[in-house]
N, CA, C and O atoms as a GROMACS GRO file, in nm:
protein
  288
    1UNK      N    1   1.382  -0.296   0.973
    1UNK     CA    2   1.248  -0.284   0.919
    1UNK      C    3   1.196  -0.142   0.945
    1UNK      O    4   1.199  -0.078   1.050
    2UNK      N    5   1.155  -0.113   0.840
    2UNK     CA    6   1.122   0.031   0.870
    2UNK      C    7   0.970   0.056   0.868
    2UNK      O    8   0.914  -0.039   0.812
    3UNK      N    9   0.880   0.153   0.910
    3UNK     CA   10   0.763   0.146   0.995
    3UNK      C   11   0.701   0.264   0.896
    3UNK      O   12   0.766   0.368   0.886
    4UNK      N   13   0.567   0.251   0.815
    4UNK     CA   14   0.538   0.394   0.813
    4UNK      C   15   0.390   0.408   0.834
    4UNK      O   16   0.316   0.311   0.816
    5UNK      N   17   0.338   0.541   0.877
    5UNK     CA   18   0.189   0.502   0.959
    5UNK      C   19   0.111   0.586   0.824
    5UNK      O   20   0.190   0.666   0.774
    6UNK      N   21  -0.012   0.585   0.762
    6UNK     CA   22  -0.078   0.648   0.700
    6UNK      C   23  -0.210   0.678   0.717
    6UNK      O   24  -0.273   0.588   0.772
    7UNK      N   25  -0.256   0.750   0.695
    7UNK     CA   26  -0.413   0.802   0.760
    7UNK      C   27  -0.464   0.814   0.597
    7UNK      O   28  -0.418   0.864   0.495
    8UNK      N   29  -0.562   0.753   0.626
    8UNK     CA   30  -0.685   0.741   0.496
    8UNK      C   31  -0.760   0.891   0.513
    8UNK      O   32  -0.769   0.937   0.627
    9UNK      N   33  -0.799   0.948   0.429
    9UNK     CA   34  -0.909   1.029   0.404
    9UNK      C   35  -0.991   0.955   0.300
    9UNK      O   36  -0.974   0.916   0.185
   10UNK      N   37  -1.147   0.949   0.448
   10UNK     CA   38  -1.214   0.829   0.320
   10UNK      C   39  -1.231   0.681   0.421
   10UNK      O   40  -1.190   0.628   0.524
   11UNK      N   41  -1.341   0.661   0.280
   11UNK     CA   42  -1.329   0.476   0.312
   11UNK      C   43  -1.213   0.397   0.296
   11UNK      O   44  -1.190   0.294   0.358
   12UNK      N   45  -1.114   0.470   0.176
   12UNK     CA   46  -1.019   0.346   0.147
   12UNK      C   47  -0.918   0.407   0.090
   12UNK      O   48  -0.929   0.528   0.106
   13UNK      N   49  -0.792   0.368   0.011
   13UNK     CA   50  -0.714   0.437  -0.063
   13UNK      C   51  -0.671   0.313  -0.151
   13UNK      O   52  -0.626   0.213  -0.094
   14UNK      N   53  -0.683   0.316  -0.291
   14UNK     CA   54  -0.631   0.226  -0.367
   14UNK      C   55  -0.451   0.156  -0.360
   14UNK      O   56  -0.345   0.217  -0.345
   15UNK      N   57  -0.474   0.033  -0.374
   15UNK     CA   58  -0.338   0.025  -0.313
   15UNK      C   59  -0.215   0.094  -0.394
   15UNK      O   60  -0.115   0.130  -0.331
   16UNK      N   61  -0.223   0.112  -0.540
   16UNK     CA   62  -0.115   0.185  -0.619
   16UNK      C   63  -0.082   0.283  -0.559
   16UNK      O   64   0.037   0.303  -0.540
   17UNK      N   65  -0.186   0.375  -0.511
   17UNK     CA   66  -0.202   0.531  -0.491
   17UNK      C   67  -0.134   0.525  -0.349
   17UNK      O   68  -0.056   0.608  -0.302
   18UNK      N   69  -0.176   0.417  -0.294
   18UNK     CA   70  -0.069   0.461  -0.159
   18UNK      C   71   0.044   0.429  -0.176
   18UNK      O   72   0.111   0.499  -0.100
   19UNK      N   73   0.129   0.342  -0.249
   19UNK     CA   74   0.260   0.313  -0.284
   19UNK      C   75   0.273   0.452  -0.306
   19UNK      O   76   0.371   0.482  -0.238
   20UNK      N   77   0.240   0.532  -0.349
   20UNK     CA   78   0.257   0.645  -0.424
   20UNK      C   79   0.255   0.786  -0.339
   20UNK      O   80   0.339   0.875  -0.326
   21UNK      N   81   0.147   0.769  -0.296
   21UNK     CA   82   0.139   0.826  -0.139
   21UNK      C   83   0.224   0.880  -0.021
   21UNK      O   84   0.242   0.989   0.034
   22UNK      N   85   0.285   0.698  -0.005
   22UNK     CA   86   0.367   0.721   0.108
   22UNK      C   87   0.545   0.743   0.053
   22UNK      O   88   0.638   0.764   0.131
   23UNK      N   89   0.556   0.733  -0.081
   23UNK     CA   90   0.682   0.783  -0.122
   23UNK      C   91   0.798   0.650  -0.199
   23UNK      O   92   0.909   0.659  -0.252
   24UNK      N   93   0.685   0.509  -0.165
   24UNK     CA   94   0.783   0.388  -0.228
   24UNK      C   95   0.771   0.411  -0.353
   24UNK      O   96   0.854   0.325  -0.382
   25UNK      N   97   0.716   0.483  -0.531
   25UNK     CA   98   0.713   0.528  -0.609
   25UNK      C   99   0.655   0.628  -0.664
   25UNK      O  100   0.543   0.661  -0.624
   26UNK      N  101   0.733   0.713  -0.786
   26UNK     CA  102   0.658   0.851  -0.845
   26UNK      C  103   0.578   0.838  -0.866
   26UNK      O  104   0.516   0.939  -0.831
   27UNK      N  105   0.508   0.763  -0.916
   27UNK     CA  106   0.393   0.774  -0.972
   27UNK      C  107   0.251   0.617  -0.953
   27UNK      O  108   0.283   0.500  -0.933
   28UNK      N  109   0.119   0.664  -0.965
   28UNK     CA  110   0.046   0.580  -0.951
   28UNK      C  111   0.050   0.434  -1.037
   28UNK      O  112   0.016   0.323  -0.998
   29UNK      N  113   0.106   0.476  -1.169
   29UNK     CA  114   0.141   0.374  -1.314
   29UNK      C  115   0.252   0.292  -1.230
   29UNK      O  116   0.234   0.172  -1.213
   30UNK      N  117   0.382   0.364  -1.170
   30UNK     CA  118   0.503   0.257  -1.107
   30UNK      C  119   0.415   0.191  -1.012
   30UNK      O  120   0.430   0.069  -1.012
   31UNK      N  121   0.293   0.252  -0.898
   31UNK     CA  122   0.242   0.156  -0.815
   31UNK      C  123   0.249   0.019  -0.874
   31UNK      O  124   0.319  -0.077  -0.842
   32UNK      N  125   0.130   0.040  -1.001
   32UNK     CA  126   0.083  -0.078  -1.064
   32UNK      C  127   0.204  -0.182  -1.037
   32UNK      O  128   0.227  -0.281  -0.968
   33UNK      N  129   0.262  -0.109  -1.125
   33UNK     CA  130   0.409  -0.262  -1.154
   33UNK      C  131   0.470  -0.313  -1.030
   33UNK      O  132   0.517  -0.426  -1.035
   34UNK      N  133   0.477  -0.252  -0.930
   34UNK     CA  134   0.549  -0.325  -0.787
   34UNK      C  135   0.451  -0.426  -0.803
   34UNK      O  136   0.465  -0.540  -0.847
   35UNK      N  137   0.312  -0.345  -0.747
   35UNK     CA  138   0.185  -0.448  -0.732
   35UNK      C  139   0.192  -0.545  -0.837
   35UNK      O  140   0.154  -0.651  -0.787
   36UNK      N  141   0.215  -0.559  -0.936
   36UNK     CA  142   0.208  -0.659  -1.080
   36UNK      C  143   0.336  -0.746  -1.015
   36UNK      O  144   0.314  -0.866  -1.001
   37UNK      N  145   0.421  -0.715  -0.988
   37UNK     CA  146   0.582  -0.757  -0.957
   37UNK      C  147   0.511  -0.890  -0.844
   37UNK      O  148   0.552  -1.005  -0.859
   38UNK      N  149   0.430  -0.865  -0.760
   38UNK     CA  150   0.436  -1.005  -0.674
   38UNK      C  151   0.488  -0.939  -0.550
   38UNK      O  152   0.451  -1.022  -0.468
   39UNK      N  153   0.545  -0.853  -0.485
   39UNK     CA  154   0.650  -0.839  -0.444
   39UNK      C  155   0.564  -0.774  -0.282
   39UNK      O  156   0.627  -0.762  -0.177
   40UNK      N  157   0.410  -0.738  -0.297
   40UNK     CA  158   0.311  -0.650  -0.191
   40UNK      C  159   0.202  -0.709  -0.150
   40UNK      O  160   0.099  -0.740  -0.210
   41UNK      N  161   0.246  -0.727  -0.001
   41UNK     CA  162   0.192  -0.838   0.124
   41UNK      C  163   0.085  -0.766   0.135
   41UNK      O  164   0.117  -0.648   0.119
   42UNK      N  165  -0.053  -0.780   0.158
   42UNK     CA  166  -0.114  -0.682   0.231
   42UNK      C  167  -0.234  -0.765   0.354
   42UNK      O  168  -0.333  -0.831   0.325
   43UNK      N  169  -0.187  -0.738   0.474
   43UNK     CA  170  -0.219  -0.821   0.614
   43UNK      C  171  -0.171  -0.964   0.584
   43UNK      O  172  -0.255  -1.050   0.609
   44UNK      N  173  -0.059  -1.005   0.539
   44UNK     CA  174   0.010  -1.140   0.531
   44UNK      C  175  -0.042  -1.244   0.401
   44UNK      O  176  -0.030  -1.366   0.402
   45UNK      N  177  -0.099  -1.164   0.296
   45UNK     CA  178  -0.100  -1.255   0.190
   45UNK      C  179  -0.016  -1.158   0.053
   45UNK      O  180   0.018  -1.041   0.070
   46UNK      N  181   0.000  -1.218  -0.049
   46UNK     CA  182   0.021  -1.138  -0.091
   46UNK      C  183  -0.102  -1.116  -0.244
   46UNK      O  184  -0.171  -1.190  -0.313
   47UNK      N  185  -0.061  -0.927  -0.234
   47UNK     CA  186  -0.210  -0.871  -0.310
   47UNK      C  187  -0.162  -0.845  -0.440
   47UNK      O  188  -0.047  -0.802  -0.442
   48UNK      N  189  -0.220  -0.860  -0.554
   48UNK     CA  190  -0.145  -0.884  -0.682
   48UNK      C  191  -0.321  -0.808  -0.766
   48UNK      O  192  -0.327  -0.819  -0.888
   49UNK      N  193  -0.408  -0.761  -0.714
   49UNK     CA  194  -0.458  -0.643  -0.725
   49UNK      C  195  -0.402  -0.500  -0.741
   49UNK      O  196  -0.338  -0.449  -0.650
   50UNK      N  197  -0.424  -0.440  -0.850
   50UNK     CA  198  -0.325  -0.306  -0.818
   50UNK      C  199  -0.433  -0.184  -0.772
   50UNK      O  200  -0.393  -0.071  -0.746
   51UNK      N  201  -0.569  -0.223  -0.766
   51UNK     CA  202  -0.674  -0.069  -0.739
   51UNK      C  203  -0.720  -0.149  -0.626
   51UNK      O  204  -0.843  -0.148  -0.626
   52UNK      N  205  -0.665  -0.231  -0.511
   52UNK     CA  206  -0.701  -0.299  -0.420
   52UNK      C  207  -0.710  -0.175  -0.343
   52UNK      O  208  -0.638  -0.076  -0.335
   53UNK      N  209  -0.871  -0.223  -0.263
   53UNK     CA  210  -0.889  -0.128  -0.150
   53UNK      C  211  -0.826  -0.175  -0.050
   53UNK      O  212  -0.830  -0.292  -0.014
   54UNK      N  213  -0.724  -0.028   0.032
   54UNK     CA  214  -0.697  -0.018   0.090
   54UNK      C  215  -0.745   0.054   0.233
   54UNK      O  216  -0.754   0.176   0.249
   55UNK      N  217  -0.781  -0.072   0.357
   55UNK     CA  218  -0.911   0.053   0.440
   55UNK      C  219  -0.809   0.075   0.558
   55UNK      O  220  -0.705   0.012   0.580
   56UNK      N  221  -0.855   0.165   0.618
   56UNK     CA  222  -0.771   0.202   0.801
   56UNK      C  223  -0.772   0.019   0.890
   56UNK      O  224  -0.868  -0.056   0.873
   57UNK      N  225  -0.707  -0.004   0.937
   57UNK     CA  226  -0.641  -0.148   1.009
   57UNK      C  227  -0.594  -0.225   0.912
   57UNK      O  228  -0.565  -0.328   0.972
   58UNK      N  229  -0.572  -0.238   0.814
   58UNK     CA  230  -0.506  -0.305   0.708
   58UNK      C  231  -0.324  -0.251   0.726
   58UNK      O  232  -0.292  -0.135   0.751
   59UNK      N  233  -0.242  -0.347   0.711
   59UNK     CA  234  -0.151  -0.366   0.698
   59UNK      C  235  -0.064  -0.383   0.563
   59UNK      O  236  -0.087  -0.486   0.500
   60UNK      N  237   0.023  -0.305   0.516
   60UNK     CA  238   0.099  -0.333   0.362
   60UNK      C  239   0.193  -0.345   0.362
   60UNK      O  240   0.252  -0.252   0.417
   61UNK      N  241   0.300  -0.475   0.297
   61UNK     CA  242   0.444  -0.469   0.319
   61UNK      C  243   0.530  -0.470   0.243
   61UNK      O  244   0.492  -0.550   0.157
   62UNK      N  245   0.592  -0.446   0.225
   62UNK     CA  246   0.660  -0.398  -0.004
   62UNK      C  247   0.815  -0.435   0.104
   62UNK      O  248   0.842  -0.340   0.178
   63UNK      N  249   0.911  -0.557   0.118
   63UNK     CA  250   0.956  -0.541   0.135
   63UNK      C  251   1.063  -0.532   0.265
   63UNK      O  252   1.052  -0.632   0.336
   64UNK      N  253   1.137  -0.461   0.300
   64UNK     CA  254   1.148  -0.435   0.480
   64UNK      C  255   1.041  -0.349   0.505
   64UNK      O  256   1.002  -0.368   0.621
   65UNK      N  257   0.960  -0.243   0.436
   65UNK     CA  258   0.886  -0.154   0.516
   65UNK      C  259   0.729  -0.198   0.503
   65UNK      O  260   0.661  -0.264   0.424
   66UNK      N  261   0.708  -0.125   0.627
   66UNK     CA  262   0.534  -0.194   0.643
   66UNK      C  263   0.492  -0.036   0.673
   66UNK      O  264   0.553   0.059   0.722
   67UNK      N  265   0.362  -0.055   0.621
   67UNK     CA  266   0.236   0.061   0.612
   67UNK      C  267   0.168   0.016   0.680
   67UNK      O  268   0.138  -0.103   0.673
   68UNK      N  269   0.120   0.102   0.773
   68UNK     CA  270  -0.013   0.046   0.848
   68UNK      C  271  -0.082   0.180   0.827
   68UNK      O  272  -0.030   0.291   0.821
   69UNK      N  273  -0.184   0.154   0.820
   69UNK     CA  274  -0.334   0.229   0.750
   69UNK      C  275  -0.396   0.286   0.863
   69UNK      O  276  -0.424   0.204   0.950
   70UNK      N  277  -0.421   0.384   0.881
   70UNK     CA  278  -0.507   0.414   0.988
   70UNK      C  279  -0.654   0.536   0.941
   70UNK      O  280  -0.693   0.576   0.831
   71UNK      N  281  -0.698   0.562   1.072
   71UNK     CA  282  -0.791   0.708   0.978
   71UNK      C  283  -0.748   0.819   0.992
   71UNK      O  284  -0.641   0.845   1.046
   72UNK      N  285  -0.818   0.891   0.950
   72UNK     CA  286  -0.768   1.025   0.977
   72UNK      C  287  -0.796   1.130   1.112
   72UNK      O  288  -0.743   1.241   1.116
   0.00000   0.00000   0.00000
């Protein structure tokens, strides 16, 4: 399982944009479709929102890897 930590600038970061962000796809449009796919846990449910706010202590899991959100 692989671990990755991210720091918000801000209240929040949309959840596409951090797929995007942290390097799991090119672009904000591929966010969408993981997110559409079913496939992105976020704190143990899964989020099928694709402009879901994303705030610092929130947890995201696409997978083996998990995002944890922090501030900046």
């Amino acid at each position: 399982m692989q671990e990755i930590s991210f720091a918000v600038r801000g209240e929040y970061v949309e959840l596409n944009q951090l797929l995007k962000l942290v390097g799991l796809c090119d672009s904000g449009g591929a966010g969408k479709v993981i997110v559409a796919s079913g496939d992105v846990i976020v704190d143990g449910k899964q989020e099928l929102r694709k402009t879901a706010k994303i705030r610092p202590g929130q947890q995201v899991s696409l997978g083996d890897i998990t995002i944890r959100v922090t501030t900046e």
